[in-house]
C-alpha positions in Angstrom: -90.0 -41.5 -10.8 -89.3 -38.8 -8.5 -87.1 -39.9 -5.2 -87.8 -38.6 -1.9 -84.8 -38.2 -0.3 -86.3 -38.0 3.2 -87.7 -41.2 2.9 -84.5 -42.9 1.7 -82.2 -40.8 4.7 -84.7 -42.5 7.1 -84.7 -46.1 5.6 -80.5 -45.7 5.5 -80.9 -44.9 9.1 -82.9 -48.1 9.8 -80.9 -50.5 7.8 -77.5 -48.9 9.7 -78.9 -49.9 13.0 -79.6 -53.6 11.4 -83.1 -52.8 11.4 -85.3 -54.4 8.4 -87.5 -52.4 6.3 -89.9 -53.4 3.0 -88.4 -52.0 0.2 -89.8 -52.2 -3.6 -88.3 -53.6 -6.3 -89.1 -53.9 -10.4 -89.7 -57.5 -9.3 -91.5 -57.7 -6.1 -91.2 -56.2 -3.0 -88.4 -57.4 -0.5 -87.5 -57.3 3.2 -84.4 -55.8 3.4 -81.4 -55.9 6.4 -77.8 -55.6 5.9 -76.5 -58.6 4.3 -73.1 -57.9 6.6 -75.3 -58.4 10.0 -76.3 -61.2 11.6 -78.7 -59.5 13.8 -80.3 -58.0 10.4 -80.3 -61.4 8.6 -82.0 -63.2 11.5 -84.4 -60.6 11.7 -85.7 -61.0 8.4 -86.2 -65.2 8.9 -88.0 -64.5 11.7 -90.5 -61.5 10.2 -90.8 -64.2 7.6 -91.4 -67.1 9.7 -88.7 -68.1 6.9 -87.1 -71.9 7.1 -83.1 -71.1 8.0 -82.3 -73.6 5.0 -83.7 -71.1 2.7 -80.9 -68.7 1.5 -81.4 -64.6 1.1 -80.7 -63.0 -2.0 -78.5 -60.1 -1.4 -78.8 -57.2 -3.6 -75.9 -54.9 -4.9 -75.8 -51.5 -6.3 -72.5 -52.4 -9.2 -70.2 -54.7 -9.7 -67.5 -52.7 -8.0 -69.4 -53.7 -4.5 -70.0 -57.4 -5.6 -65.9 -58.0 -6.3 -65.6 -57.4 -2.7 -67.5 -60.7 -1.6 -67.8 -62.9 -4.6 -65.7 -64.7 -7.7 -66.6 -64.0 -11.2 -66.3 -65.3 -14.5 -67.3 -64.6 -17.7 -70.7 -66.3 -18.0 -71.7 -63.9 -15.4 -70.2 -61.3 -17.2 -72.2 -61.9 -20.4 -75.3 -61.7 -18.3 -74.2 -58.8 -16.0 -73.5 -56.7 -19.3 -77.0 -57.4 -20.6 -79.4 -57.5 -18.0 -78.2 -56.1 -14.9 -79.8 -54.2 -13.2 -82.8 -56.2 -13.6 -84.7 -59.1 -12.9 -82.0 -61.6 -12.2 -80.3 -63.3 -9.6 -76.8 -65.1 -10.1 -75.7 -67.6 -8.0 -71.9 -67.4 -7.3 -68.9 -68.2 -5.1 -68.2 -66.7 -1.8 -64.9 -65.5 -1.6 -63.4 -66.6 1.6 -62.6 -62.7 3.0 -66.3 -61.9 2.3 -68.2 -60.2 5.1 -71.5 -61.7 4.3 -73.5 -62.9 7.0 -73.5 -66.6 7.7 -77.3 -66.2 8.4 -78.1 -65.0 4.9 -76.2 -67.7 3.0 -77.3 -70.8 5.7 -73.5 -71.4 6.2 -73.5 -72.2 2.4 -70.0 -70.8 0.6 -72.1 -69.5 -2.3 -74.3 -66.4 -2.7 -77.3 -65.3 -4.7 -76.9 -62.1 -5.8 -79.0 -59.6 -8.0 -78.5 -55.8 -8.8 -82.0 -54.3 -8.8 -83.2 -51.4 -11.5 -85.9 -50.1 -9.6 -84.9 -46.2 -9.0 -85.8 -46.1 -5.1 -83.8 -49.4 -4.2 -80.8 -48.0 -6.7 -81.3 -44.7 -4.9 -80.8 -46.4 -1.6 -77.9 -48.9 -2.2 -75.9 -46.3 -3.9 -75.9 -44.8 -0.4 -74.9 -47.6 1.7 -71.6 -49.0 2.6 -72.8 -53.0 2.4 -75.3 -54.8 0.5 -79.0 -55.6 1.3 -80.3 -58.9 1.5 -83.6 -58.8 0.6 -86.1 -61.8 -0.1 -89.8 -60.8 -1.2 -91.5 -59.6 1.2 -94.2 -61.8 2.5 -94.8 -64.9 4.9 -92.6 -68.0 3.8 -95.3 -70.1 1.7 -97.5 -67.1 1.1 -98.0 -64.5 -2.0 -95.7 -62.0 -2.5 -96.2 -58.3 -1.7 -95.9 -56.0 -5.3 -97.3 -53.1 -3.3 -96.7 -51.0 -0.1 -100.1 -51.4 1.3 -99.8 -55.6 0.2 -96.3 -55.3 2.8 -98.5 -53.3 5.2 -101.6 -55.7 4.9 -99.3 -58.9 5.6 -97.2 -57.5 8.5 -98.8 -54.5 10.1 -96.5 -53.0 12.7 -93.9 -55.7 12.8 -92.1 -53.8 9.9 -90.2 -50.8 10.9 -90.5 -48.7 7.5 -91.8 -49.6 4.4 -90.4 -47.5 1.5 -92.8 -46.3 -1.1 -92.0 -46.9 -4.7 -95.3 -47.6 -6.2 -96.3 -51.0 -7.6 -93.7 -53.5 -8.8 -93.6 -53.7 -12.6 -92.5 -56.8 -13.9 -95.0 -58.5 -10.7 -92.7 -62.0 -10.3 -89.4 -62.8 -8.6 -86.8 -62.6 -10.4 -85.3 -65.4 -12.4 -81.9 -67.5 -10.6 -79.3 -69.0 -13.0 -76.1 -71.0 -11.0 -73.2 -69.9 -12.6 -70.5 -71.9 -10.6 -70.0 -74.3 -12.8 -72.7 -74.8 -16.3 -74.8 -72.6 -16.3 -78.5 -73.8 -14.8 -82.0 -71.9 -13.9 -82.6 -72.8 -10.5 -86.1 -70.5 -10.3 -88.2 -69.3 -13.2 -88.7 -65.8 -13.1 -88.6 -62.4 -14.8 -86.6 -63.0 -17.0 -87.0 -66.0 -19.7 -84.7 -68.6 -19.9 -84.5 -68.6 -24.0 -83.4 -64.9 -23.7 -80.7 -65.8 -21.2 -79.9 -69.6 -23.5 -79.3 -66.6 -26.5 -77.0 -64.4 -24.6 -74.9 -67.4 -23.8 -75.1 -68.8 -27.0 -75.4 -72.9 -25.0 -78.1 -74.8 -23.8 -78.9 -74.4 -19.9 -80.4 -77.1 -17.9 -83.4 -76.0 -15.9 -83.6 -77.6 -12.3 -86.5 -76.1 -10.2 -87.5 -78.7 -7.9 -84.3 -80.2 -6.2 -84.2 -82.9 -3.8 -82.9 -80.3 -1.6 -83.5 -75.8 -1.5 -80.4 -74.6 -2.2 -82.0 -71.1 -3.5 -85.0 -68.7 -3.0 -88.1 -70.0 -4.9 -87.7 -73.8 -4.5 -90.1 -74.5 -1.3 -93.0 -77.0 -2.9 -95.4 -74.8 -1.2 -95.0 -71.3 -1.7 -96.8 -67.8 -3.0 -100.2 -69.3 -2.1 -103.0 -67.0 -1.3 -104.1 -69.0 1.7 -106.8 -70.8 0.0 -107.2 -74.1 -2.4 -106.2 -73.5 -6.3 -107.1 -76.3 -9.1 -105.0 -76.1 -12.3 -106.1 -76.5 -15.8 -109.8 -76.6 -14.9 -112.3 -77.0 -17.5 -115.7 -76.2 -15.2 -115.6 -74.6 -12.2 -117.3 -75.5 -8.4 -120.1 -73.7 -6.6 -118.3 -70.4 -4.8 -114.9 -70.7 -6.7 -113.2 -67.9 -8.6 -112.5 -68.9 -12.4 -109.0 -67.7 -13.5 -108.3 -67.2 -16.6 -105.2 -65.4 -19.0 -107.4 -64.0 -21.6 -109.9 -61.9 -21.0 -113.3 -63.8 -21.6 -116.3 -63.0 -23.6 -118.7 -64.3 -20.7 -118.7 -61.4 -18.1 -119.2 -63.1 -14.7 -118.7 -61.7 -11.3 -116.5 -65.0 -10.5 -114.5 -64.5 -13.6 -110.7 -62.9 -13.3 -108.4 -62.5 -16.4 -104.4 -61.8 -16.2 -104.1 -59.8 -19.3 -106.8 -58.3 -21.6 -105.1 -60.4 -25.2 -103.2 -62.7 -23.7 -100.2 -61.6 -23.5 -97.7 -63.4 -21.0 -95.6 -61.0 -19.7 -98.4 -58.4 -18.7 -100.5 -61.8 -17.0 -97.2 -63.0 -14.9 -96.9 -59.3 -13.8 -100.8 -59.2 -12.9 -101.0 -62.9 -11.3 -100.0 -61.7 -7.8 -102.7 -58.6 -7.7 -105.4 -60.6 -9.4 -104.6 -63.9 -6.9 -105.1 -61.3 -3.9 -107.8 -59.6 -5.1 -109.3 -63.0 -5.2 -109.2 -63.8 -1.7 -110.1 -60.1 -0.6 -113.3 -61.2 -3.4 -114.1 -64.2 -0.3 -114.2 -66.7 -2.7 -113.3 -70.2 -0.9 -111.6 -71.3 -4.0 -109.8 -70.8 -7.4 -109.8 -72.5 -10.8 -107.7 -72.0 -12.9 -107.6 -72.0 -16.9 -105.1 -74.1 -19.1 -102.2 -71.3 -19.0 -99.9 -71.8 -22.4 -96.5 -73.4 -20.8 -93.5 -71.1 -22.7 -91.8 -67.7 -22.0 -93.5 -65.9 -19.3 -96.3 -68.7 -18.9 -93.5 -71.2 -17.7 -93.1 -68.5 -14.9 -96.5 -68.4 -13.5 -97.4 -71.9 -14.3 -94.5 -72.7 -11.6 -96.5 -70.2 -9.2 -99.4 -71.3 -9.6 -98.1 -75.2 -9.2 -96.6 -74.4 -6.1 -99.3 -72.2 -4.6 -102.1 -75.3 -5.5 -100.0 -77.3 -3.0 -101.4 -75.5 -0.2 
């Protein structure tokens, strides 16, 4: 991809002023502010309409930066070696010098922090002297944005800048292993948990729905279209959009399909287009079909859960 330099010189002069812009991501696209600024930080709850007990994650360019606020150890390591940058967020501890905002962490000594590979948010980091904290772009609750124009139709003028880099390619949220103590997937994402169990060579407990959010990803209701969802529907209601993984022999206006064989990875990075593409379609509801629950199907099984509880 070819970087326009223009546009990252004016989104570095935003983000210096604490200003928040959309920026994209291989995941989805995020709403970023200086991780070191409280103004930035609270600016980015309230674009959001974001709940202040919800954390940011706060993206670095190399590990070089990250030693400056966090502790490391060798799980992290492993998985730093492996898949970073990519679609993966580590939860870690603060150190107490570190100059991250209070804001971004909800007075919490612990970070989550991810190292992006998408070439325009790489370009820009490598150019600024603090990390970004950048959730996904979108109101708290509702569908993420994996697209400029998706930022632009959610937030209009209320967004400074939105920096073009073309649609999100892996289409989900990253995945968010804790790595303070054992290791433990705290959000399902883009990345599978049996790749990350093999890296490690252990067993990692998987605890998605806490009593209480401690990380991105863990609100009951959240990347909901803004209208009803049914899971593992077998017939579908007058007016409702049937979703399905595979593409479908029966060729019905109403009918959407994730991925034309059925392949996971290229349905979990299609679910977000598709769900929006559904509502823009008017229908007043969606069904969905009996998605297969392992690798990437765990991941948008989890969205699609929470976005039914709308």
């Amino acid at each position: 991809m070819k970087i326009n330099l223009a546009n990252i010189k004016k989104a570095k002069k935003l983000l210096n002023k604490s200003e928040c812009i959309a920026i994209p991501t291989e995941t989805v696209y995020g709403i970023a502010g200086n991780a070191y600024s409280d103004t930035a930080c609270k600016k980015i709850f309230k674009l959001k309409k974001r709940p202040k007990n919800n954390p940011l994650i706060v993206h670095y360019y190399d590990l070089k930066n990250l030693k400056v606020d966090c502790d490391l150890n060798n799980d992290f390591i492993k998985l730093y070696k492996s898949f970073c940058p990519g679609p993966i967020t580590f939860i870690l501890n603060l150190k107490k010098t570190s100059k991250i905002s209070k804001v971004a962490t909800n007075q919490k000594n612990t970070l989550a922090v991810r190292f992006p590979k998408h070439p325009v948010a790489r370009n820009l980091l490598k150019g600024l002297n603090f990390p970004i904290a950048a959730p996904s772009a979108n109101i708290s609750s509702r569908i993420s944005a994996v697209t400029s124009s998706n930022v632009k139709d959610d937030f209009g003028k209320k967004i400074k800048y939105v920096l073009e880099g073309g649609k999100s390619y892996v289409g989900v949220e990253s995945t968010i292993v804790d790595l303070r103590k054992k290791p433990k997937i705290l959000r399902l994402g883009g990345l599978e948990v049996e790749t990350i169990q093999k890296k490690l060579k252990k067993k990692i407990s998987i605890n998605i729905n806490p009593s209480k959010i401690s990380v991105p990803g863990q609100l009951k209701i959240h990347y909901s279209p803004g209208i009803p969802i049914r899971l593992n529907v077998k017939k579908i209601k007058k007016d409702e959009a049937f979703l399905f993984i595979k593409k479908n022999k029966v060729n019905k206006s109403n009918y959407y399909f994730l991925s034309k064989k059925g392949n996971l990875k290229e349905a979990a990075k299609n679910l977000y287009t598709t769900l929006r593409k559904i509502k823009k379609d008017r229908y007043k509801s969606i069904a969905v079909g009996k998605i297969p629950n392992k690798g990437f199907g765990k991941t948008i099984n989890d969205r699609l859960m929470r976005a039914s509880k709308f």
